[in-house]
C-alpha positions as CSV (number, residue, x, y, z in Angstrom):
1,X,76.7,-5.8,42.4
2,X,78.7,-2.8,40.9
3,X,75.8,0.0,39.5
4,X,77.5,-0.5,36.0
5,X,76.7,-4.0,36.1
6,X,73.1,-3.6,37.3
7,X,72.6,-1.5,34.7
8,X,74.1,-3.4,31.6
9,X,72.7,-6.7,32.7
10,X,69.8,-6.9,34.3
11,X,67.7,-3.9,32.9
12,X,67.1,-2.0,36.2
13,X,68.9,1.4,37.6
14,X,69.4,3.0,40.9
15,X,67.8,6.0,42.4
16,X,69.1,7.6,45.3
17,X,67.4,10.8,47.7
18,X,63.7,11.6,48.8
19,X,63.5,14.1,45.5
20,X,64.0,11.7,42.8
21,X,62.3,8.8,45.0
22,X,58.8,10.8,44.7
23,X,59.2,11.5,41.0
24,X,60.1,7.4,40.5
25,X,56.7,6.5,42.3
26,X,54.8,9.6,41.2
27,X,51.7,9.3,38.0
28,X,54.6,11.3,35.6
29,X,56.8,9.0,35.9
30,X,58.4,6.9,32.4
31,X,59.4,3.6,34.9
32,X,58.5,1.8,37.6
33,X,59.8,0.9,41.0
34,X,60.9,-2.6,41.7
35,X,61.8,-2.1,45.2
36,X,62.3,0.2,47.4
37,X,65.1,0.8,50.2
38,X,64.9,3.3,53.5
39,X,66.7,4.0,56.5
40,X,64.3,3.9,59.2
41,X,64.3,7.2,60.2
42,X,63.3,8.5,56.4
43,X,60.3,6.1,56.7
44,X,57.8,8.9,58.8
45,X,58.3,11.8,56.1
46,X,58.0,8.9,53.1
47,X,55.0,6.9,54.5
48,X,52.2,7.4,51.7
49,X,54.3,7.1,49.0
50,X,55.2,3.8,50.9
51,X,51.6,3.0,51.4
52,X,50.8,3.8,48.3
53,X,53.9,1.7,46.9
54,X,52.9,-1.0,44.9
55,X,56.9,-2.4,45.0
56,X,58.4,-3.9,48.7
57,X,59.4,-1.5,50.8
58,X,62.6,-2.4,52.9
59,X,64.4,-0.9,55.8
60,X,67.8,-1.2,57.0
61,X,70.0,0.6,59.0
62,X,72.5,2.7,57.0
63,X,75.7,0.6,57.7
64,X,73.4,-2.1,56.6
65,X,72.7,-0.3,53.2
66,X,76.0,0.7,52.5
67,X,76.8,-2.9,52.6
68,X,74.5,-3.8,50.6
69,X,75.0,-1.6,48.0
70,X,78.7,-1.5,48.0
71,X,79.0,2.8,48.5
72,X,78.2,5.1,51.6
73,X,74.8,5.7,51.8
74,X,74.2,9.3,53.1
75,X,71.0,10.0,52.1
76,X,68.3,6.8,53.7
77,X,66.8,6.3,50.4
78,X,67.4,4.2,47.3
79,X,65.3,2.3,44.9
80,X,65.5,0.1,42.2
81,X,63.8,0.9,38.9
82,X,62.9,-0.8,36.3
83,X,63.7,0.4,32.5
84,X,61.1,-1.6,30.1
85,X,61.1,-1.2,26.7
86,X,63.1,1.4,24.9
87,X,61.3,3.6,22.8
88,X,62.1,4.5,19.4
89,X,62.6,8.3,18.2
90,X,59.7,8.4,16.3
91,X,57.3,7.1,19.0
92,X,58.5,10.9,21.3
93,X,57.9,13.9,18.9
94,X,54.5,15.0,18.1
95,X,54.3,14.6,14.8
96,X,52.5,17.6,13.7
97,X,52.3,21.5,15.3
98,X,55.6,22.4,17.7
99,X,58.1,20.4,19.0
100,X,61.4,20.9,20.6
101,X,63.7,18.1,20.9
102,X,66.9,18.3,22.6
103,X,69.9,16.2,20.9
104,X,72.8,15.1,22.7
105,X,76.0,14.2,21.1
106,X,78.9,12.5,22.6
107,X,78.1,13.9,26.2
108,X,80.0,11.2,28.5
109,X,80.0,13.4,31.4
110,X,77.3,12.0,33.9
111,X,76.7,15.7,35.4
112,X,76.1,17.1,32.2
113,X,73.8,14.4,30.7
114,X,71.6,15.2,34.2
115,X,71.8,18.9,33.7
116,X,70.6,19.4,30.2
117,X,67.8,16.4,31.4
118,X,66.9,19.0,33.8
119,X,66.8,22.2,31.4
120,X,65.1,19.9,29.3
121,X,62.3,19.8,31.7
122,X,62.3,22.9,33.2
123,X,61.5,24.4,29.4
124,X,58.7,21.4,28.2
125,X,61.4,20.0,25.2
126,X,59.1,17.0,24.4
127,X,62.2,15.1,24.6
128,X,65.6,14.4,24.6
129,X,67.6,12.0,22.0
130,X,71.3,10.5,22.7
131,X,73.5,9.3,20.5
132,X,75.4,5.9,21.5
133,X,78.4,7.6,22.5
134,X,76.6,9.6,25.4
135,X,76.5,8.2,28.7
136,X,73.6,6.6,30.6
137,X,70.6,9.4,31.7
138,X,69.6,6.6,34.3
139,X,73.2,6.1,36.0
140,X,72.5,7.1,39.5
141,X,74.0,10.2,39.4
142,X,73.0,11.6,36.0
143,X,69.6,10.7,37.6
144,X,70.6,12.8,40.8
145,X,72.0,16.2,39.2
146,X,68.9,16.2,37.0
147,X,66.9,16.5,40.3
148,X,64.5,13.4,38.5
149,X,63.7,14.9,35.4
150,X,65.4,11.6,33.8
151,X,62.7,9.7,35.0
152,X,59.7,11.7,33.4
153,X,61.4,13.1,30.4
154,X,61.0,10.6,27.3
155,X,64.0,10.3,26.1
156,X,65.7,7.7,23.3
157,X,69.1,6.3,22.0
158,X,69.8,6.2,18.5
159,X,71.9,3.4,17.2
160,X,76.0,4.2,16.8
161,X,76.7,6.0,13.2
162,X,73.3,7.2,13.2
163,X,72.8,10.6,11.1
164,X,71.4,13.6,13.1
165,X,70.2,15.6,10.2
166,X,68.5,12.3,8.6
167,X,66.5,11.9,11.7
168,X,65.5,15.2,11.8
169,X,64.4,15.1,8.4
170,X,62.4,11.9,9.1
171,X,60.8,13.7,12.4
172,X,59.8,17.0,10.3
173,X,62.4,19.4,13.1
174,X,64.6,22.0,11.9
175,X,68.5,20.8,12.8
176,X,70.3,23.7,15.2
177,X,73.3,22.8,15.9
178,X,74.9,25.0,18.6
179,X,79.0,25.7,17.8
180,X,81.2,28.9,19.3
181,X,82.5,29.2,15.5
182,X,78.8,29.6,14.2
183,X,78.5,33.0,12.0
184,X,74.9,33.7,13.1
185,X,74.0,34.7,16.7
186,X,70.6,32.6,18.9
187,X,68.3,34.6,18.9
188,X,69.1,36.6,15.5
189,X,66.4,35.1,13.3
190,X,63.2,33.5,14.0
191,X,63.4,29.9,15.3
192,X,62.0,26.9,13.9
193,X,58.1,25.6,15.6
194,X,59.4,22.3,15.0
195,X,63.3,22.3,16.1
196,X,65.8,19.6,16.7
197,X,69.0,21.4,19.1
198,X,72.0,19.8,18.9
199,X,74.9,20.1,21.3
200,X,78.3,18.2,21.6
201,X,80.9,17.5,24.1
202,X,82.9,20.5,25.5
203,X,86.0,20.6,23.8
204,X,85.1,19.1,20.7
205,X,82.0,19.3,20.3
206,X,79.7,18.8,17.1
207,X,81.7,17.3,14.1
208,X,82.1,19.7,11.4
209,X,80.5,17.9,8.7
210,X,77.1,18.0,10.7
211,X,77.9,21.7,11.6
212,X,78.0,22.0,7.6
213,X,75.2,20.6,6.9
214,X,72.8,21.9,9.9
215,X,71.9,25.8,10.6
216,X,74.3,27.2,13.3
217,X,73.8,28.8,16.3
218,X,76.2,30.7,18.3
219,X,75.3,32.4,22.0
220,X,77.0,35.9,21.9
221,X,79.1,36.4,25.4
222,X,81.1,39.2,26.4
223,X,84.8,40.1,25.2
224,X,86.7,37.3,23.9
225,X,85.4,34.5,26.1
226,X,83.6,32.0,24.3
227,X,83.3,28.9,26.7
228,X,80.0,27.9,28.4
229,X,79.5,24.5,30.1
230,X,77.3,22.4,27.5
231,X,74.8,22.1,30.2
232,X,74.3,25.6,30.7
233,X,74.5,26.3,27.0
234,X,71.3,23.3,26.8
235,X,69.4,26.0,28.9
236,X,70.3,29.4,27.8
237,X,69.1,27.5,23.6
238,X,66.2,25.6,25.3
239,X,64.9,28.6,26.9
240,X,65.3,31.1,23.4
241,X,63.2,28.3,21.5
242,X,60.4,27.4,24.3
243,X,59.5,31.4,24.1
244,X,59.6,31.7,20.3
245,X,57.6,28.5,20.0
246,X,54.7,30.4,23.3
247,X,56.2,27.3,25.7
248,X,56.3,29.4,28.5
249,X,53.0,31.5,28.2
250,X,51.8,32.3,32.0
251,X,55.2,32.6,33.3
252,X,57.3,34.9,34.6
253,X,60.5,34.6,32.3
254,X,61.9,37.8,33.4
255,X,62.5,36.4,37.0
């Protein structure tokens, strides 16, 4: 069955690699593990989490695998998860003291979906929110470049034409809404203990009604370049509102 397929239909996703195996079957994890598939030799460096497995454990050779799956398998390990029940927005943020929520709009780029999960982690945002034209955090490889942090991070989808600033305003978070074209500089002016950052598709990105209507951030860059991948945009924000909001007290951040 084609992953897009197992995904639309039949509520469950695919993880692939030791990494993001651990995290599915580990105590932080948002899903559970419906079964679980291994090249023989990855069985000896996997066997508590095996043991402990509650799901079947299965072991093929990897020409077996890759038939089954339908792609090379490289990597000895896959597993199928199991989504549940999607949470609404409401049900992620705290709903009183700090919060940093991380919005995605329009990302349909599986690599960048899994890297701003994973800057998302890396800098506690309590969660992330996706609008319905962003693609799937649990598509096997969004899963893979965010190194797992899909699979602990709450996250939500809100329903096509929803309004950004709306929600925000329903969720108590200060709308920033990161644009080259923004007049005032991250990083300028104190940031928000409850903040909502939004970030668009490269290229595009954030429609210019919602830039009207939210505050505006710009990250200053050197000269007349003023491109950075949305992903690494996600981090450079994330990290300037984790520190003004004390996230990352007993930590190095210099380093």
């Amino acid at each position: 069955m084609r992953e897009r397929d197992l995904v639309g239909r039949a509520g469950r996703f695919v993880v692939e690699g030791e990494v993001t195996l651990r995290l599915l079957l580990g105590p932080r994890s948002r899903f559970r593990a419906e079964s679980v598939l291994l090249a023989p030799e990855r069985l000896p460096g996997l066997a508590r989490e095996a043991d402990d497995c509650p799901a079947p454990v299965y072991l093929a050779d990897k020409p077996v695998m890759s038939a089954v799956t339908g792609f090379p398998i490289h990597r000895g390990v896959l597993a199928i998860g199991l989504r549940g029940e999607a949470p609404a927005p409401e049900a992620l943020v705290p709903p009183e003291g700090p919060a940093l929520v991380l919005g995605l709009a329009g990302l349909t780029n599986h690599d960048n979906v899994g890297a701003a999960f994973r800057n998302a982690a890396a800098f506690g945002a309590d969660a992330v929110l996706l609008d319905a034209a962003s693609c799937d955090p649990l598509y096997r490889k969004a899963i893979r470049v965010s190194a797992g942090a899909a699979l602990i991070t709450p996250f939500a989808r809100l329903q096509a034409g929803a309004d950004w600033l709306a929600l925000a305003d329903r969720l108590r978070l200060d709308a920033l809404a990161l644009s080259p074209g923004a007049g005032e500089e991250l990083g300028a002016a104190p940031l928000p203990a409850r903040a909502l950052l939004l970030l668009g598709t490269e290229g595009p990105g954030l429609e210019a009604a919602l830039l009207g209507r939210a505050r505006s951030l710009r990250i200053p860059m050197a000269g007349d370049f003023d491109s950075l991948n949305v992903a690494t945009a996600a981090g450079i924000a994330l990290h300037a509102v984790a520190r003004a909001q004390g996230r990352l007290r007993g930590f190095n951040t210099e380093r």
